[in-house]
C-alpha positions, 0 to 999 in steps of 0.5 A: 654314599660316604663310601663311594666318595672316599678317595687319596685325593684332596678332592671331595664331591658327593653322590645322591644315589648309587646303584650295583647293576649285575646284568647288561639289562639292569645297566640298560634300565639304568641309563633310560630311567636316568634320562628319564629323571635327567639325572647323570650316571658315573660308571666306575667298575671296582673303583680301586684306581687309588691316587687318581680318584676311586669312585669320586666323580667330577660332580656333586650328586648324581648315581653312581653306578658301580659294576663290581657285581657285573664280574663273569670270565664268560670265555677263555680261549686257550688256542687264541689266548684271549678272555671274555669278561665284564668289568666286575672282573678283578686281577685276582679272579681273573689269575685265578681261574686260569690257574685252576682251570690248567690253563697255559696263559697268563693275564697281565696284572697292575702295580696296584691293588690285586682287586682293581678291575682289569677292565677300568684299569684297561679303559684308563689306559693302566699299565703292567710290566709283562710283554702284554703291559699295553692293557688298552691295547690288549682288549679286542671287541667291546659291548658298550651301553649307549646313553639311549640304552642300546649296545653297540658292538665294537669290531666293525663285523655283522654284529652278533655273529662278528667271529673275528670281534676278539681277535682281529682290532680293525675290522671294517671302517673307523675303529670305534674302540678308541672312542671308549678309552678314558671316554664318556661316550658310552659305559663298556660292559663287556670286553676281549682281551688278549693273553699271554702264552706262559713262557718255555723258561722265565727269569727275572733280573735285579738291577741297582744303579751304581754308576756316578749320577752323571752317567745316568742319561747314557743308561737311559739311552743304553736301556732304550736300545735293550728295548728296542732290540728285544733283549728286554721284552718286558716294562720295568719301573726305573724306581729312585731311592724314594720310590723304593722306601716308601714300598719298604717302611713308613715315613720317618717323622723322626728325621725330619728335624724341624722341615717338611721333607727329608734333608739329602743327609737324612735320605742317604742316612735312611736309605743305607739303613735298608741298602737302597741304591739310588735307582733300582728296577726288576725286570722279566725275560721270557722265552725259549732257552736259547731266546732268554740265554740271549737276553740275559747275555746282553741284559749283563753287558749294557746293565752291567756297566752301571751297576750290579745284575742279579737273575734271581727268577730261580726263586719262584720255581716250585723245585728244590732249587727253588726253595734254596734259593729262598733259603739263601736269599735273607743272609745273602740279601743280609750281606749286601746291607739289605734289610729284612724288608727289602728281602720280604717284596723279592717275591712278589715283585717277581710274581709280578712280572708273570701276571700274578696279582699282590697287594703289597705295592699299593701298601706304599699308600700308608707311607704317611698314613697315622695307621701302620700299613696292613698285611690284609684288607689293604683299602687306602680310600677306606682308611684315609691315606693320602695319595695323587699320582701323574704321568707324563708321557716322555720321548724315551730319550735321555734328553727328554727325560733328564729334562723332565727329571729337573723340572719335576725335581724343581716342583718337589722342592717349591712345595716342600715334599720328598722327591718320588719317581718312576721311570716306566718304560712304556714301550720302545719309544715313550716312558712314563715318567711317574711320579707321587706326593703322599700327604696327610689328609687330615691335615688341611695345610697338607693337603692344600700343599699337595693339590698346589704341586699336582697344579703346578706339575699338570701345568708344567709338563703340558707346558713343556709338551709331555701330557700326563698319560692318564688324570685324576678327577681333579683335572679331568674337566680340563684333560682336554684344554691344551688341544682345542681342536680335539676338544671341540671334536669330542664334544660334538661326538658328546652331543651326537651320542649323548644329547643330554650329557648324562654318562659321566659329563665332565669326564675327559675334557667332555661337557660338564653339566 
């Protein structure tokens, strides 16, 4: 049971039980013996969404279900790019079998770890970085478990012989699939999700912002527009200097000098030892050759004005150029005042950008870890670290956002903890705004500390109408709690489902038992 409470949380609960169902009937005898012993079930699919709250639930006891053994790719559909699987389906297995199966698509991939679930990470509303980074948006037809043990089929057509399910979202009537995202209506074990034709030509684009700190709500602006006129199809993390030391080194006790974050002296001492800018982020061009030579032109002149561009995609080529590229790019990088470990994240941060899976940024994890960050077996829960994320969801408009920045700024500062930040570009018109605390988690003070800054920072940014896009188990009781109306309609949707509340009760705002 230790094993499916391990969590970077500092938060703590304990199942009674936990089962690995591999099929659809076995989840199905599942839920019907629970409501026959009235005992809740929480379903997670890999339990690797690591910050937010892995396999932990919102209660003590219960079964936790866990269906990692439930991962087949039962169908790729290379005409109408599309897959079909079930949630035991990793990142990993899933860039695998299309790449030795010849296939022409790629699958957009998460930030985290390449084992976390593509499904989970969909229905909790996660995030990539190519065209197709809208992973909720990307599924189409969905096979749900409902607390009574039937399936119900999503897509609105004549169920079981629907030939549109998982290429058309509307079908007819309400659309039910949203009901299932970040939901406790039902446990999805079955999913379409859409894919992306890979690119005539691909490149990647480096950017360091070295403009004056004051020019930065322009750039916002200005990178708005590149979105939003499609010179720029893919969602970029705009990443602070800390954000960025902590994906290349750990926590440098050393410089601490008696506080309990770094001075401004000592960030700028430790970011000139490994040539960080202030803000950095990469980003992915796709297209035809005269669609990305548009691109690059204009991703040159708007970026070009607040600091230095690189198109470095040539690296990632199997040809000979490719492989000089990777040669020159140590004592390039070596010139620029880089540091070995800025140039080992090149590749797989370009990888990234076409949907191939790595574990090197959920290695950010051990920042404060007492363990050295592993190069294999990476399991942050597993090893102790201590790690809580939150989003807020912003206009993506440089009033909205500098504000957003000054008030989490604020927050940091009170309760004493470095400043780390990541602007996501969501989509034309929101961003993400996230941002992270890494804490010791055997130390209670600490811990203590860092449960008081998510409080504050979930308050503040309800407060100031910017929801977190996403919660952990921490407050997800309470997800609901700003928005009473919606709340009291998602109970009642609850109770006409689910009477006994027995599928994750508390999850999202829903009853708790």
């Amino acid at each position: 049971m230790e094993r499916q409470t391990r969590t970077c949380l500092p938060f703590d609960t304990l199942a009674s039980a936990a089962v690995y169902p591999r099929s659809v009937q076995e989840v199905q005898a599942v839920v019907r013996a629970a409501a026959v012993a009235d005992v809740p079930v929480w379903p997670v699919s890999t339990g690797k969404n690591f910050g937010y709250g892995e396999r932990t639930a919102v209660y003590d006891a219960g079964i936790t279900m866990v269906l990692e053994r439930m991962n087949r790719i039962l169908h790729v559909d290379e005409k109408l790019a599309y897959a079909v699987i079930e949630p035991g389906v990793t990142y990993r297995q899933l860039n695998d079998h299309l790449k030795q199966t010849g296939s022409r698509l790629w699958a957009d991939t998460a930030g985290s770890t390449q084992y976390a679930s593509v499904l989970g990470n969909a229905l909790d509303k996660g995030r990539g970085l190519t065209p197709m980074a809208d992973h909720f948006g990307a599924l189409c037809g969905m096979d749900v478990v409902l607390a009574d043990g039937s399936v119900l089929e999503t897509g609105g057509g004549p169920a079981g012989r629907n030939e549109v399910r998982h290429t058309y979202k509307w079908g007819v009537g309400p659309v039910l699939d949203g009901l299932f995202a970040q939901s406790n209506l039902g446990i999805v074990v079955r999913a379409g999700i859409w894919l992306m034709p890979a690119p005539e030509v691909f490149d990647f684009a480096a950017f360091e912002y070295k403009a004056s700190p004051d020019r930065l709500g322009a750039f916002i602006d200005d990178l708005r527009e590149l979105v939003m006129c499609r010179a720029l199809r893919s969602h970029p993390h705009l990443a602070n200097d800390f954000a960025m030391m902590c994906i290349l080194a750990q926590y440098p006790h050393e410089m601490l000098d008696g506080r309990k974050h770094l001075s401004d002296e000592a960030a700028a001492r430790w970011r000139q030892q490994h040539g960080v800018a202030r803000w950095t982020f990469g980003c992915g061009v796709y297209g035809s050759k005269d669609e990305v030579r548009y691109q690059k032109r204009m991703i040159r002149r708007v970026l070009g004005r607040y600091g230095m561009v690189q198109f470095i995609g040539a690296a990632v080529r199997d040809d000979w150029y490719g492989a000089l590229v990777r040669r020159l790019a140590p004592p390039i990088n070596r010139l620029l005042g880089k540091s070995p470990e800025f140039t080992d994240v090149m590749l797989p941060a370009i990888n990234l950008f076409r949907g191939i899976p790595t574990d090197e940024f959920v290695r950010q994890a051990y920042f404060k870890s007492h363990k050295s960050k592993p190069k294999t077996d990476v399991d942050p829960a597993r090893d102790g670290c201590g790690l809580v994320w939150i989003g807020p969801v912003v206009p993506f408009e440089s009033g909205h956002v500098m504000k957003v920045l000054a008030l989490t700024k604020t927050i940091f500062d009170r309760h004493e903890f470095d400043f780390f930040v990541e602007v996501c570009v969501e989509s034309a018109r929101s961003v993400i705004v996230l941002v992270g605390v890494f804490y010791d988690r055997h130390d209670p003070t600490d811990a203590a500390r860092a449960r008081a800054w998510y409080d504050e920072a979930r308050e503040t940014y309800v407060e100031h109408g910017y929801p977190p896009y996403r919660a952990t188990v921490m407050s997800m009781t309470g997800a609901m709690d700003a928005n009473p109306p919606a709340k009291a309609l998602l109970a009642t949707l609850k109770h006409a489902v689910d009477p006994r509340n027995l599928i994750a009760p508390g999850r999202y705002g829903t009853p708790a038992r």
